[in-house]
CHARMM internal coordinates of N, CA and C (Angstrom, degrees):
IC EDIT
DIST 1 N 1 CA 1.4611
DIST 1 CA 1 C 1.5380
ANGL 1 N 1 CA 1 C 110.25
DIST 1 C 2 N 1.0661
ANGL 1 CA 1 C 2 N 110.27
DIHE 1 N 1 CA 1 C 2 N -41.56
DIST 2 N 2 CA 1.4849
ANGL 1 C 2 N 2 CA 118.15
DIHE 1 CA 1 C 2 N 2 CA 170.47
DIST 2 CA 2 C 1.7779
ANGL 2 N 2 CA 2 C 111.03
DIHE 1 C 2 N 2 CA 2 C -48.83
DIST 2 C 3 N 0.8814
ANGL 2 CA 2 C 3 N 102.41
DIHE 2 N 2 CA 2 C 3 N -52.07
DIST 3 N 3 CA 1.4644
ANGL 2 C 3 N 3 CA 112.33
DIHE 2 CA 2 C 3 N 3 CA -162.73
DIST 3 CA 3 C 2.0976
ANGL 3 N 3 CA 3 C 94.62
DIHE 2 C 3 N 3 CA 3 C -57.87
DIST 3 C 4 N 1.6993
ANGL 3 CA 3 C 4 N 87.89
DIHE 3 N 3 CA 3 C 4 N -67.72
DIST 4 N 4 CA 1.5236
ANGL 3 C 4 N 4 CA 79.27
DIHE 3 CA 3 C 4 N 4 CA 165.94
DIST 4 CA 4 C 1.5173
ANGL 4 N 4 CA 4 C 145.27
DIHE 3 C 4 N 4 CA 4 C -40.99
DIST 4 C 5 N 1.2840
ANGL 4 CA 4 C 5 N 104.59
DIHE 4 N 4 CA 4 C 5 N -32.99
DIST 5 N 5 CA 1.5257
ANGL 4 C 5 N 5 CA 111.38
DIHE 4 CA 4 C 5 N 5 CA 170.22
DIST 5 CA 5 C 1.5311
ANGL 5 N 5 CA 5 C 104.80
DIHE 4 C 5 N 5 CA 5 C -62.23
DIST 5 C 6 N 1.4066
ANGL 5 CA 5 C 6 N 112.26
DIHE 5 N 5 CA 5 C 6 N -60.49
DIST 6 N 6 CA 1.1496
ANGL 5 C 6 N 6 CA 130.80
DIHE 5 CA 5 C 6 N 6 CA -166.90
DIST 6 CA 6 C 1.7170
ANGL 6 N 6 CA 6 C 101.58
DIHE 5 C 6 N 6 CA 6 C -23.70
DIST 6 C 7 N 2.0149
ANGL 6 CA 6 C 7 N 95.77
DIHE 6 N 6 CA 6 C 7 N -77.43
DIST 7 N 7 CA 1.3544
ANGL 6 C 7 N 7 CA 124.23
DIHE 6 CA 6 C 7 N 7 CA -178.54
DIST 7 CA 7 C 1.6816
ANGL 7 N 7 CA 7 C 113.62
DIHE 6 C 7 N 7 CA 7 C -39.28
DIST 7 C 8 N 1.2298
ANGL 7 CA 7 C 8 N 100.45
DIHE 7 N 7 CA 7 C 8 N -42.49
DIST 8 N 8 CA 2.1697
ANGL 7 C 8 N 8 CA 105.93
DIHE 7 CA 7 C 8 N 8 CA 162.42
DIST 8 CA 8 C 0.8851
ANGL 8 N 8 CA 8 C 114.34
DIHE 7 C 8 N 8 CA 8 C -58.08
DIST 8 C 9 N 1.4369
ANGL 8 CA 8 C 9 N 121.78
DIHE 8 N 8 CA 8 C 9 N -36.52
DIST 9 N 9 CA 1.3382
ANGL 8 C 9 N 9 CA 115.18
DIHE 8 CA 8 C 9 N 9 CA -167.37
DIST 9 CA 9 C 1.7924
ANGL 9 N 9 CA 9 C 111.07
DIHE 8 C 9 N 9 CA 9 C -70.82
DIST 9 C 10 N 1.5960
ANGL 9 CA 9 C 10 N 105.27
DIHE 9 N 9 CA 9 C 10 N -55.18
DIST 10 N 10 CA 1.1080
ANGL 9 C 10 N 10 CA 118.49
DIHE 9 CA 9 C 10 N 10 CA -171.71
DIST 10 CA 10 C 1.9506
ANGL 10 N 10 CA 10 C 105.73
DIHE 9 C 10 N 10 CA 10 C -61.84
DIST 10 C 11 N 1.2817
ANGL 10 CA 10 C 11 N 115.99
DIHE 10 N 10 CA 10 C 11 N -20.40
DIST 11 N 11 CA 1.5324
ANGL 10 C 11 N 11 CA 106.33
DIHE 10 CA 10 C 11 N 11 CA 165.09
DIST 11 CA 11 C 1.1205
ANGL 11 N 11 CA 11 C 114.73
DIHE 10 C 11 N 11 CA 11 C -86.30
DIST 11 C 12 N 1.2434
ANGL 11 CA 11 C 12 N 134.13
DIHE 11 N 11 CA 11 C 12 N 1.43
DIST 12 N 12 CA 1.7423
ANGL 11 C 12 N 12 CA 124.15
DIHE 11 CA 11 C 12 N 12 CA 179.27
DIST 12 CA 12 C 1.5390
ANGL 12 N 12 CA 12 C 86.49
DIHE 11 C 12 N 12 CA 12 C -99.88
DIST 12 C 13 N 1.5082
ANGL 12 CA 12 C 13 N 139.86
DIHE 12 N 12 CA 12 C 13 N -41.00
DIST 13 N 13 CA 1.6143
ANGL 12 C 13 N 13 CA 117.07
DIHE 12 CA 12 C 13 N 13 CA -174.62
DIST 13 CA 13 C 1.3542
ANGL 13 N 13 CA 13 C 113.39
DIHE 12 C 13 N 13 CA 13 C -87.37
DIST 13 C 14 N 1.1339
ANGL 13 CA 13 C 14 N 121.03
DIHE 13 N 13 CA 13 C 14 N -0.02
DIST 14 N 14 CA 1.6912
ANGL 13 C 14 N 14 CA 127.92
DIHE 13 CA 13 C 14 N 14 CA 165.31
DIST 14 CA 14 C 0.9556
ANGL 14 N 14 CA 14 C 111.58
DIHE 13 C 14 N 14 CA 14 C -50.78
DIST 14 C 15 N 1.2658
ANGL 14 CA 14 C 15 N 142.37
DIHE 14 N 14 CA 14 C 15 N 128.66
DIST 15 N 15 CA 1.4667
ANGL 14 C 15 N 15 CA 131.40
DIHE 14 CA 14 C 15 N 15 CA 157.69
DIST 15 CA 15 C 1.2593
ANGL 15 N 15 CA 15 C 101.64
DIHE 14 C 15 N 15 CA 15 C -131.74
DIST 15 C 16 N 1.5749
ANGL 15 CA 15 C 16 N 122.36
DIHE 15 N 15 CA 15 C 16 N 157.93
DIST 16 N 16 CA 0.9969
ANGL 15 C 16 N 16 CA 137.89
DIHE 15 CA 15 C 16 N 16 CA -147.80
DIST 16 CA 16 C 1.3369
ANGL 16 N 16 CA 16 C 94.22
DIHE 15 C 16 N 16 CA 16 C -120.20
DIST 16 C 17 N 1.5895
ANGL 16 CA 16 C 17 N 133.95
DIHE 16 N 16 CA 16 C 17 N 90.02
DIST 17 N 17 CA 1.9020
ANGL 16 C 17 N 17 CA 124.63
DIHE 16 CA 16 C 17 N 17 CA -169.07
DIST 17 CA 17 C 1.1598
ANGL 17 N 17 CA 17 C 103.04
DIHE 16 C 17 N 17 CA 17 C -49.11
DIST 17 C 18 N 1.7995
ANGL 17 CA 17 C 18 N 118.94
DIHE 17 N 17 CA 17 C 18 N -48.75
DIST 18 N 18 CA 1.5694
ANGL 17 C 18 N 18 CA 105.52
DIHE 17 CA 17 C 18 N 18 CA -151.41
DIST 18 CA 18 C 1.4340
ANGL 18 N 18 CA 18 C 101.65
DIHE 17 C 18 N 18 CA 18 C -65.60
DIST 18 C 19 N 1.3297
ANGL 18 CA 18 C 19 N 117.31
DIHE 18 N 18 CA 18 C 19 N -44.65
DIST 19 N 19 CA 1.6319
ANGL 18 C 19 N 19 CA 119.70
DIHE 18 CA 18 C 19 N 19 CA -171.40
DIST 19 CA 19 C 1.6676
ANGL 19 N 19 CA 19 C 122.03
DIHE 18 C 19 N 19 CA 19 C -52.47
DIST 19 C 20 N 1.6030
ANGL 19 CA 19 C 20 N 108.47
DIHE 19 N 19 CA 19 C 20 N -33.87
DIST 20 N 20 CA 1.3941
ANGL 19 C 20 N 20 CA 133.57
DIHE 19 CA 19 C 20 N 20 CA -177.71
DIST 20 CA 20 C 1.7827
ANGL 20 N 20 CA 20 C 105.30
DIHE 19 C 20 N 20 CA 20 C -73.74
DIST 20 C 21 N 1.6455
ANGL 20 CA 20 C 21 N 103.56
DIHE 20 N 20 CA 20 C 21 N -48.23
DIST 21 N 21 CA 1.3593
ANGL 20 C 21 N 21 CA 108.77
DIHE 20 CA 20 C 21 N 21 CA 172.07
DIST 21 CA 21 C 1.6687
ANGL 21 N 21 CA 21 C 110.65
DIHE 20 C 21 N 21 CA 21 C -57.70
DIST 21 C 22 N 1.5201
ANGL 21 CA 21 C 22 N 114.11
DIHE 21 N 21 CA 21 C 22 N -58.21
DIST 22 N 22 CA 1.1063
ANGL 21 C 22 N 22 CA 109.80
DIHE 21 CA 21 C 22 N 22 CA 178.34
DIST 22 CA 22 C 1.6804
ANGL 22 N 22 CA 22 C 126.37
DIHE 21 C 22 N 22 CA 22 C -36.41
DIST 22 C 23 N 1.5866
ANGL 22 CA 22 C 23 N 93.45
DIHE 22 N 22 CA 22 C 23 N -65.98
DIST 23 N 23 CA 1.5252
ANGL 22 C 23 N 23 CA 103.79
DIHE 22 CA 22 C 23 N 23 CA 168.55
DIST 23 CA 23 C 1.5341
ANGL 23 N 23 CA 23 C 126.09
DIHE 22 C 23 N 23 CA 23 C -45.39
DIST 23 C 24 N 1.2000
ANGL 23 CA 23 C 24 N 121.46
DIHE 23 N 23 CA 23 C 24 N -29.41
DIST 24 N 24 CA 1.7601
ANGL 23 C 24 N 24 CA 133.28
DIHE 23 CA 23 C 24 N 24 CA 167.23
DIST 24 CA 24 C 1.8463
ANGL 24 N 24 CA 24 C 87.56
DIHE 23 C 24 N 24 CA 24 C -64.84
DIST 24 C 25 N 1.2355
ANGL 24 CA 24 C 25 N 104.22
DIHE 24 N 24 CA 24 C 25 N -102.53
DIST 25 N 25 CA 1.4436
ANGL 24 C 25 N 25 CA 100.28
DIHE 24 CA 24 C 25 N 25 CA -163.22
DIST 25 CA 25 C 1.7758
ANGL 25 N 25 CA 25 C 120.87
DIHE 24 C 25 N 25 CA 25 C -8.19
DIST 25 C 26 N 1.8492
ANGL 25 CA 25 C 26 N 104.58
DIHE 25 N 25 CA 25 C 26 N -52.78
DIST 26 N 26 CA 1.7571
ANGL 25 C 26 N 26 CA 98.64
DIHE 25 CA 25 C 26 N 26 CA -154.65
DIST 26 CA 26 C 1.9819
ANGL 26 N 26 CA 26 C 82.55
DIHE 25 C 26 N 26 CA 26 C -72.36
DIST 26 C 27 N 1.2652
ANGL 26 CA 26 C 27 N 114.24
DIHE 26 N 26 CA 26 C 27 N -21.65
DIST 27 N 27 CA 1.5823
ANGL 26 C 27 N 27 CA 100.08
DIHE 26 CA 26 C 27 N 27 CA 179.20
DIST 27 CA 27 C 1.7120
ANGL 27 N 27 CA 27 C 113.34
DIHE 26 C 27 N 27 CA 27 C -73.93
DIST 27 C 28 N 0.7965
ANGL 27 CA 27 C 28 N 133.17
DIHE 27 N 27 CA 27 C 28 N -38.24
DIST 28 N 28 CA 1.0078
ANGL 27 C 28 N 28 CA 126.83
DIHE 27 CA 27 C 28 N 28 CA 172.14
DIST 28 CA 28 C 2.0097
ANGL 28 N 28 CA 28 C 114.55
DIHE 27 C 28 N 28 CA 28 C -73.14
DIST 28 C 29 N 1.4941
ANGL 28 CA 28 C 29 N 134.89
DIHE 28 N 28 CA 28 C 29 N -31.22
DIST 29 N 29 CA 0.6530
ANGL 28 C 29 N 29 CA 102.26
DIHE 28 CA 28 C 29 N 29 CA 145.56
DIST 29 CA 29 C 1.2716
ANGL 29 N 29 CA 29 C 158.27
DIHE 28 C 29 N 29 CA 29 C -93.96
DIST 29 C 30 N 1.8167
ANGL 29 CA 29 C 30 N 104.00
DIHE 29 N 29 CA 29 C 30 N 33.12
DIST 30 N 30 CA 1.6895
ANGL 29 C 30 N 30 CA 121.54
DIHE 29 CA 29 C 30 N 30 CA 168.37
DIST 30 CA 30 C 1.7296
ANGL 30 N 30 CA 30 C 106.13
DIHE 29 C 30 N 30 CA 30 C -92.90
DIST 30 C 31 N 1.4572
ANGL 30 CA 30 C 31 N 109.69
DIHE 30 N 30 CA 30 C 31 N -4.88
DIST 31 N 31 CA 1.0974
ANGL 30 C 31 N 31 CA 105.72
DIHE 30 CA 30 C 31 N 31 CA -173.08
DIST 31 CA 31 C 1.6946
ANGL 31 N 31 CA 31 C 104.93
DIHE 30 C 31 N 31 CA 31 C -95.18
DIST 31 C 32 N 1.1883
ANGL 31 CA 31 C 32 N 97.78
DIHE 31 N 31 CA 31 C 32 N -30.84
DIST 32 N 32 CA 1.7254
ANGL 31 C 32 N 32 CA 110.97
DIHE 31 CA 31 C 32 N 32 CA 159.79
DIST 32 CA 32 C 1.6227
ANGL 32 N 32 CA 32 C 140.90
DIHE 31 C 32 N 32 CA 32 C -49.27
DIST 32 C 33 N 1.3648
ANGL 32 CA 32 C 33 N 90.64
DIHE 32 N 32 CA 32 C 33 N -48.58
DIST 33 N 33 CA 1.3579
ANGL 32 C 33 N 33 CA 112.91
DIHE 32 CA 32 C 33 N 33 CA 175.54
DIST 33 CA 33 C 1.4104
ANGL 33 N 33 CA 33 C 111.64
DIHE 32 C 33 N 33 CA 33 C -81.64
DIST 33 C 34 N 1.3822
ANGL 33 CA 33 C 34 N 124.33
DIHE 33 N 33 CA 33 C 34 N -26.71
DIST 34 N 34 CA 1.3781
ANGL 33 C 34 N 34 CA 146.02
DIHE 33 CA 33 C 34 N 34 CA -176.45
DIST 34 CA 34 C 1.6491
ANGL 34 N 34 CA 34 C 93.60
DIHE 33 C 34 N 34 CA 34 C -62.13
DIST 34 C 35 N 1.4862
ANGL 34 CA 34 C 35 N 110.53
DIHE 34 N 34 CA 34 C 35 N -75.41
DIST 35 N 35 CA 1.5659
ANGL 34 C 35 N 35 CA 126.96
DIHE 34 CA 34 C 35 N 35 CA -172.62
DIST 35 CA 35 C 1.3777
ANGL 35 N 35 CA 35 C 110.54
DIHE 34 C 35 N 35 CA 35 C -53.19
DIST 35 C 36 N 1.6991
ANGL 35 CA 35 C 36 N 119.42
DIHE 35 N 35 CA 35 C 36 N -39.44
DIST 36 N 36 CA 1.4249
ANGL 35 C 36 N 36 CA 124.51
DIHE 35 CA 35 C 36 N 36 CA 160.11
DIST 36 CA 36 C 1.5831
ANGL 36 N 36 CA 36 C 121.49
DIHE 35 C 36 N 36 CA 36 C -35.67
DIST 36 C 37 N 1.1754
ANGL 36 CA 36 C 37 N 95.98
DIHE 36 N 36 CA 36 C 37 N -75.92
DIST 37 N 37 CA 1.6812
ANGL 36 C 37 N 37 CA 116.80
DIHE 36 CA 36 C 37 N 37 CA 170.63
DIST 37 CA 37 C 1.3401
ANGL 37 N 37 CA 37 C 124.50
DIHE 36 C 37 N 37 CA 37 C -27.03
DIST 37 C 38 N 1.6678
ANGL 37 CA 37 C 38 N 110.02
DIHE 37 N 37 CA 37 C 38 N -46.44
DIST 38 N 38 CA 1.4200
ANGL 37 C 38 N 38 CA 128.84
DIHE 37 CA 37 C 38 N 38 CA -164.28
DIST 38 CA 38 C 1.7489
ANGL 38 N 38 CA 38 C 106.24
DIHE 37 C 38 N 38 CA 38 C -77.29
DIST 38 C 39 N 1.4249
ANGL 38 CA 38 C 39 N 81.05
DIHE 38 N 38 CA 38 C 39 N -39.60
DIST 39 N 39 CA 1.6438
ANGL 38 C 39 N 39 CA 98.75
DIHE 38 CA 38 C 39 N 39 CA 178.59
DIST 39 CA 39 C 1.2950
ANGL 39 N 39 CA 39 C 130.71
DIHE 38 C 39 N 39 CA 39 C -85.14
DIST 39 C 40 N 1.2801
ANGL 39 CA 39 C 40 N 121.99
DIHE 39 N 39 CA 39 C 40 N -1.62
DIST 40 N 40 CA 1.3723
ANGL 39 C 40 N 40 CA 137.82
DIHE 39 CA 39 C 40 N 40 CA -176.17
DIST 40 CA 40 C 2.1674
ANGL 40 N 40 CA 40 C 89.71
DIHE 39 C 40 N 40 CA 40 C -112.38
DIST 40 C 41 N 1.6595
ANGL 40 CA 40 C 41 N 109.01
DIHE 40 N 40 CA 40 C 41 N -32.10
DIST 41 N 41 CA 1.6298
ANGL 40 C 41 N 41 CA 81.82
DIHE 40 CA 40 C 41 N 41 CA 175.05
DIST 41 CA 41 C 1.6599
ANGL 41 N 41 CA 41 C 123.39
DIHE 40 C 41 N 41 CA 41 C -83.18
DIST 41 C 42 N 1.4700
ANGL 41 CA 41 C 42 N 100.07
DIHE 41 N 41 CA 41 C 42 N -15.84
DIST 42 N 42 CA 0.9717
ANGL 41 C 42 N 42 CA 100.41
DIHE 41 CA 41 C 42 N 42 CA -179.98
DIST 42 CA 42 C 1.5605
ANGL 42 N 42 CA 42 C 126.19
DIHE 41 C 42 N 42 CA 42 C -79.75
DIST 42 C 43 N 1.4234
ANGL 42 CA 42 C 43 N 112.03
DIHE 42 N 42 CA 42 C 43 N -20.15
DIST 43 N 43 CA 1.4339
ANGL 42 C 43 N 43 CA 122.90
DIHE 42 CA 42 C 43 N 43 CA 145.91
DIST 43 CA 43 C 1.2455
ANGL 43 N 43 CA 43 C 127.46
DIHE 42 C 43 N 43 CA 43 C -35.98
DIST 43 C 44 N 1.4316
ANGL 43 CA 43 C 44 N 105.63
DIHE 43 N 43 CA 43 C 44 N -50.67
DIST 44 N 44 CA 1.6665
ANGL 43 C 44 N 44 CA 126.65
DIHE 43 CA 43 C 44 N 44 CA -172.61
DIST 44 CA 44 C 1.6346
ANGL 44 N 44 CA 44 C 96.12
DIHE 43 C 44 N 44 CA 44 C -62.18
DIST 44 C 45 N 1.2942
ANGL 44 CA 44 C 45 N 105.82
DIHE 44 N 44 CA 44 C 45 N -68.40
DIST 45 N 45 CA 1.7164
ANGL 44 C 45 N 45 CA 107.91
DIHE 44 CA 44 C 45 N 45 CA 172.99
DIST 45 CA 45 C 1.3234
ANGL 45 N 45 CA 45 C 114.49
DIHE 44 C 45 N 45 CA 45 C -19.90
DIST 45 C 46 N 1.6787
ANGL 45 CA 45 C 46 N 100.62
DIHE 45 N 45 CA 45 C 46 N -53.09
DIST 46 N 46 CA 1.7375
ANGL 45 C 46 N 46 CA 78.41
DIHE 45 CA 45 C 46 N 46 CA -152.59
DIST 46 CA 46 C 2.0109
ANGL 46 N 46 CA 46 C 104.45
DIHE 45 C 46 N 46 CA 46 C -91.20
DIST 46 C 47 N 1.3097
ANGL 46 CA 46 C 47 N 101.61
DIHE 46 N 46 CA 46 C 47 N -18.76
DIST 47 N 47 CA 1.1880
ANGL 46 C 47 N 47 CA 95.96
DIHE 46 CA 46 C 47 N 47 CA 159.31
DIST 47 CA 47 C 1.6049
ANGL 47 N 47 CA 47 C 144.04
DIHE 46 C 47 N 47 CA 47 C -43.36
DIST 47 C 48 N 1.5245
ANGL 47 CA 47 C 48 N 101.12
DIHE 47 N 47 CA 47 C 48 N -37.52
DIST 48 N 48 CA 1.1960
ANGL 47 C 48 N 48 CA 108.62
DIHE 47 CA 47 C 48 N 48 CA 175.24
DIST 48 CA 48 C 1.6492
ANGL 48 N 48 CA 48 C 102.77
DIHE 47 C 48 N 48 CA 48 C -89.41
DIST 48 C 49 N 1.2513
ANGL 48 CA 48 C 49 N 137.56
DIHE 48 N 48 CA 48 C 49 N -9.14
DIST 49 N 49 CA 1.1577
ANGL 48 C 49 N 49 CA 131.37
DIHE 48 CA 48 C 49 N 49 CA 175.21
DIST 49 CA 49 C 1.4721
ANGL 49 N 49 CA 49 C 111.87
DIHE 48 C 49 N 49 CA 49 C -82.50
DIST 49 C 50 N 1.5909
ANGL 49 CA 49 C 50 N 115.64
DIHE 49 N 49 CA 49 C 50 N -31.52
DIST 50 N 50 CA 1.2529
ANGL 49 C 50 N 50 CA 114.27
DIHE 49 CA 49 C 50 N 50 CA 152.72
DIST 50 CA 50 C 1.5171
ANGL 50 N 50 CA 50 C 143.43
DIHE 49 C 50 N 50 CA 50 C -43.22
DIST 50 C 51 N 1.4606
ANGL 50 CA 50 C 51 N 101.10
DIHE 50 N 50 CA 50 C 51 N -14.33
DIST 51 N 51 CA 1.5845
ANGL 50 C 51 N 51 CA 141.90
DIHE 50 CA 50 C 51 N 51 CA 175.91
DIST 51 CA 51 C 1.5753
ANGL 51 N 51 CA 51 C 99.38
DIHE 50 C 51 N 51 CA 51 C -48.37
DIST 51 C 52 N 1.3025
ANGL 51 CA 51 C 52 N 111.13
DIHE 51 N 51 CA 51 C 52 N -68.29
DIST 52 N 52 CA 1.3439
ANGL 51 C 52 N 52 CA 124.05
DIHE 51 CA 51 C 52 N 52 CA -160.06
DIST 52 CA 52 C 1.1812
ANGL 52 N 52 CA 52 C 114.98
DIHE 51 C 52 N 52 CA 52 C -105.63
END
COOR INIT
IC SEED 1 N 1 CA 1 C
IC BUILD
């Protein structure tokens, strides 16, 4: 039983860089596209406020 714990243990502090790296990147570029977005509506805003 020990051994088993052990073996759990050592897969929960494993980490896998490339997978972790991967996962950073697609988060950071939703955080990109996010700030893009925000900033391209808020453009739109004022454009059309330029309207009038």
């Amino acid at each position: 039983m020990i051994n088993t714990l052990e073996e759990g243990a050592g897969k929960l502090t494993l980490a896998d860089t490339n997978e972790e790296g991967a996962n950073l990147l697609a988060l950071q570029t939703q955080q990109s596209l996010a700030s893009t977005s925000l900033s391209l509506a808020a453009q739109a805003d004022q454009n059309v406020l330029r309207l009038f």
